[in-house]
N, C-alpha and C positions, 0 to 999 in steps of 0.2 A: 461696745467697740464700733468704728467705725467700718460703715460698710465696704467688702472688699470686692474691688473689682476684678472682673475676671474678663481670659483673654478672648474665652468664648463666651456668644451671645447666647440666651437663653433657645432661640430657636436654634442655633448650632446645635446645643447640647440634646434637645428633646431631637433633633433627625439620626444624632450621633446612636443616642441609645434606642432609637424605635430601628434603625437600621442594622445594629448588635442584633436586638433579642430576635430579630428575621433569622438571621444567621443560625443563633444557638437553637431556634426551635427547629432548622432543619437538619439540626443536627444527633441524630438519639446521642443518649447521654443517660441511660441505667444504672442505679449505683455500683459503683466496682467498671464501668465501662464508661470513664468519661475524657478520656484524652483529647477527642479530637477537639471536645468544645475547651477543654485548656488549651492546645495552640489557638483555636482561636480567638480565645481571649488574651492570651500573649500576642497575637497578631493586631490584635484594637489595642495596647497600648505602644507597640512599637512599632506603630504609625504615625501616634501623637509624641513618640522621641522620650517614653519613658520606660526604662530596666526594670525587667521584672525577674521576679527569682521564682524557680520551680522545685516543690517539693512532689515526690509521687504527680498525680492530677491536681495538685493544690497551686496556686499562682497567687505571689503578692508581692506586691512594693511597696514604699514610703517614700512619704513627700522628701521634691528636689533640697530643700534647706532640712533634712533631718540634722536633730543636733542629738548626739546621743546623752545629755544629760537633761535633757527633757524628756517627760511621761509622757506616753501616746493614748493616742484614741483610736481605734481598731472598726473598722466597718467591715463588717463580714457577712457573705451568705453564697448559696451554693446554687451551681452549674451542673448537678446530677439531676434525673428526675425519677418517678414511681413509672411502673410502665402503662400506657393506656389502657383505660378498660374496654369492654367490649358494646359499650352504649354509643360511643364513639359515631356522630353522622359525619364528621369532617376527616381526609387524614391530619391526623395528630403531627404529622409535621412536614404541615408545608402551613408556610404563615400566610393567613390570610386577612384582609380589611372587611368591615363592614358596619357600618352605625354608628361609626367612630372605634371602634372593639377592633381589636387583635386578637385570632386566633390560633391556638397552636398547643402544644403539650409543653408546661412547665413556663408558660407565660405571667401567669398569677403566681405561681409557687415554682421560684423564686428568679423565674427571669427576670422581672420588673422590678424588684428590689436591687435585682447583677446591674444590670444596665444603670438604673437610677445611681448607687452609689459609682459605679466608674466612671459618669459625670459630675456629680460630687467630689470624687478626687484630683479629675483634672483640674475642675474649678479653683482647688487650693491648692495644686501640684507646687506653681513656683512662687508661691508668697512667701514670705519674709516677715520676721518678727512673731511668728505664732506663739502660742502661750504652750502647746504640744504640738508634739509633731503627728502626721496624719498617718495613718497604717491601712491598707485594702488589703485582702485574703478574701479569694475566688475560691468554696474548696467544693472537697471530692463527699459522697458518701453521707450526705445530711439524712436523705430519705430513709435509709436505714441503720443509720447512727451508727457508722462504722468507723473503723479504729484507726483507718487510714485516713481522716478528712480534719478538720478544726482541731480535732485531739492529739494526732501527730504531729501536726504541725505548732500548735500554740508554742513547746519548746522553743522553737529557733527565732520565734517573733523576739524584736523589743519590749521591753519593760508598756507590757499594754497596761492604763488605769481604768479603760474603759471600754466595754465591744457595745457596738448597735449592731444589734442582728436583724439583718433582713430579713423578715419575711410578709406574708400581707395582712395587715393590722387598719388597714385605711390612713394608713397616716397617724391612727396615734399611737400613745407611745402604752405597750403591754408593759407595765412597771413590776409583775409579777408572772412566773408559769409554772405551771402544776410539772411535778416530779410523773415519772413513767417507772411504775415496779409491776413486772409480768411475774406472777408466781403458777407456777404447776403445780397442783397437788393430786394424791392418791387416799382413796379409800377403801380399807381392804374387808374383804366378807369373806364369807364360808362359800364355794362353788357349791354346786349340789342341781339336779332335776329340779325342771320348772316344778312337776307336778305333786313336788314333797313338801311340807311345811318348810321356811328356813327365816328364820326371824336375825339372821346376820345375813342377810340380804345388803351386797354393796352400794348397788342402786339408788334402794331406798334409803342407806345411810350416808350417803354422798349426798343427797338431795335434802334431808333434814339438816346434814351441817354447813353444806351450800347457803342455804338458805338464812340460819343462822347468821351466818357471816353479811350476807345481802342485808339484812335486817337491822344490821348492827351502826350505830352511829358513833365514831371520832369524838371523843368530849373535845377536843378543842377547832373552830372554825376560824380559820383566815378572815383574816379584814381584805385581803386582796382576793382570794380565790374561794374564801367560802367554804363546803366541806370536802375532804374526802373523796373520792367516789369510786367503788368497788363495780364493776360488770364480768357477771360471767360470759364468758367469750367462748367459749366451745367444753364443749360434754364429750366422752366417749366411754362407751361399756358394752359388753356382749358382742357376737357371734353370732350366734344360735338361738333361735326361739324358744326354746324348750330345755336352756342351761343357764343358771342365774350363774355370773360371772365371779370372777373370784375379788379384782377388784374394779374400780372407777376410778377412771382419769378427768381433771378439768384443769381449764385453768381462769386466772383471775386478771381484771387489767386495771390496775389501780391506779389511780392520776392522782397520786401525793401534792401537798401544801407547802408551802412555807413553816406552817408550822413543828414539823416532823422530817428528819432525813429517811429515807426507805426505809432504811435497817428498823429503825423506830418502828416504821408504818407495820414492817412484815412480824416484828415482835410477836405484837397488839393483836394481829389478824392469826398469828400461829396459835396467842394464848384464847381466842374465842373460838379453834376448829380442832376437834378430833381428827380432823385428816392429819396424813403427813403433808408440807408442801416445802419447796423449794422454788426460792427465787432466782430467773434466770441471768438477771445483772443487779446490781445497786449505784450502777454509776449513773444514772438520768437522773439528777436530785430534782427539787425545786428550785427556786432561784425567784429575789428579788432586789429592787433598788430603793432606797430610799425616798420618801418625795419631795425632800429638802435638798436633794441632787442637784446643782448646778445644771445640767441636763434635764432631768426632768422638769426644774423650775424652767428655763429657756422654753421648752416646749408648750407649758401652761403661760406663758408669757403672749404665745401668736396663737393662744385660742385650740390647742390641739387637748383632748381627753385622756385622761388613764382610766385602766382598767385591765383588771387581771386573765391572764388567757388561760384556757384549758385543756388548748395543745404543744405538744414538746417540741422543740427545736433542739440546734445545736447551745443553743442558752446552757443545757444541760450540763454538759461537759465543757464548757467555757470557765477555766478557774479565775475569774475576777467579776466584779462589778458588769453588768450588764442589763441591756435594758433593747425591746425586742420592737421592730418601726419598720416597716414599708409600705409600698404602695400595692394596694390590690384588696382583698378580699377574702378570708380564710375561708368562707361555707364554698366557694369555687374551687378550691383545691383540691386535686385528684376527681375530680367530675371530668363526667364527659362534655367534650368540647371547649376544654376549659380556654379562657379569654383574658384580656387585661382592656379598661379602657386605656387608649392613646392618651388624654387627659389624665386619668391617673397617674400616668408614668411623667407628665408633667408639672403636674400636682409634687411629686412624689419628692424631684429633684430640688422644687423651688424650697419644701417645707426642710429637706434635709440641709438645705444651706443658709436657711435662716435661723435656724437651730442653733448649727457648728460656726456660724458669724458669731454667737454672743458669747460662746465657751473658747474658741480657737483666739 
């Protein structure tokens, strides 16, 4: 396709969105408490004179020429963030410069991704002739995958073919993400005095089938994501030093494949433990795209890499096609002090609209 010109210049766009995510980092934004940075992200599009719709904290529009018998393409990423931690040497939000770096709380994860797409969407607001029409969703509740954010809202969107999920990937494109199944399990023994024989000991029978299960490999491994992988994530047992408990609480944090839906995973892992366990959701699948994708072909076209991530997003709960891209850097997310290169976020902007030039 020939290349589309836009109204704004490339330095317009990168002051546009380094001037945004100043804003939104001053602004907290905890999941379930993110209104104020939805006005103002309703405030940056109708500046630039485009209608936006609000659901809960969620905000989106579609491009000026939508046609409604066209399939969209959906760019989406979220405006909540996790709350600082206490390593913290900067305040977490007041935006600051320095070495070319931005920093502030929820700059890498997913400010830079916000900012970067809602100059990608101006960029194609009032073109003409597209092959789809364009979809942005600012939502609520990514950090802890809540029921009010992408998932509420997907209903009332257009007929999406396709979501690019912001978040930081360096630019390329995550063509696969490991599923999230937290399961809780109990191990029950016989209580009784430390100082008595007791060989149903929960403890110790929570710890041999613990272990078990730690030990245990997936016969089948992902071409994208590889195996499985099971961590135990916290232990709890006993009181009293002198009273072997009756039973043992843990739980497990499993990062499912492509090859298996949770329900599968938690089967498999139920029929290899004598605990009881129960899993706390099944709706985080895994989730892949094809690499014959029109999309991910474009993106191996300008030199950009796949490969498969091993953390969750809203990908999750997104019911269609998708495929996970921004600018930034996942090992900085939720760190202290976290940052965004200025260059990144222009990086960011340029690679998502030479992407969307050759599929749009």
């Amino acid at each position: 396709m020939q290349e589309l010109k836009s109204v704004y210049s490339k330095e317009e766009l990168l002051n546009n969105a380094v001037d945004l995510l100043k804003k939104l980092i001053e602004i907290p934004s905890f999941s379930k408490d993110e209104f104020n940075t939805s006005v103002e992200i309703e405030n940056f599009f109708k500046k630039h004179q485009i209608p936006t719709k609000r659901f809960k904290n969620n905000i989106w529009a579609v491009n000026k020429n939508f046609d409604v018998f066209k399939p969209s393409i959906l760019l989406n990423t979220h405006h909540d963030t996790v709350k600082p931690n206490k390593a913290y040497t900067l305040d977490p939000f007041l935006s600051s410069e320095k070495d070319g770096k931005l920093f502030g709380l929820g700059s890498n994860d997913a400010g830079a991704s916000l900012v970067s797409m809602a100059q990608v969407f101006l960029h194609f607001y009032d073109k003409e002739d597209l092959q789809y029409n364009l979809v942005i969703a600012l939502t609520a509740e990514e950090e802890i995958s809540g029921f009010d954010g992408i998932e509420a809202l997907f209903p009332q969107l257009p007929n999406i073919e396709l979501a690019i999920v912001g978040e930081p990937t360096q630019m390329n494109l995550a063509i696969a993400e490991k599923g999230l199944l937290v399961i809780d399990g109990e191990m029950k023994g016989t209580p009784s005095h430390a100082a008595h024989p007791n060989d149903d000991n929960s403890i110790v029978k929570c710890m041999e089938d613990v272990q078990q299960i730690l030990n245990f490999k997936f016969p089948k491994v992902s071409d994208y994501l590889g195996e499985v992988k099971i961590t135990l994530s916290g232990i709890h047992a006993g009181v009293q030093h002198n009273v072997v408990p009756e039973s043992c609480a843990f739980t497990l944090d499993v990062r499912v494949t492509d090859e298996y839906s949770n329900e599968e995973a938690f089967e498999i892992i139920q029929s290899q433990m004598k605990s009881t366990l129960k899993a706390r959701s099944f709706r985080l699948n895994s989730s892949k795209i094809e690499m014959d994708h029109p999309f991910v072909q474009a993106g191996l076209e300008i030199g950009r890499a796949t490969y498969g991530s091993p953390t969750s997003s809203d990908q999750a709960i997104i019911p269609c096609t998708s495929v996970k891209l921004g600018p930034g850097d996942s090992t900085r997310s939720h760190t202290a002090d976290e940052y965004i290169y200025i260059k990144e976020i222009e990086e960011g902007i340029a690679i998502y609209i030479q992407i969307l030039e050759k599929v749009l």
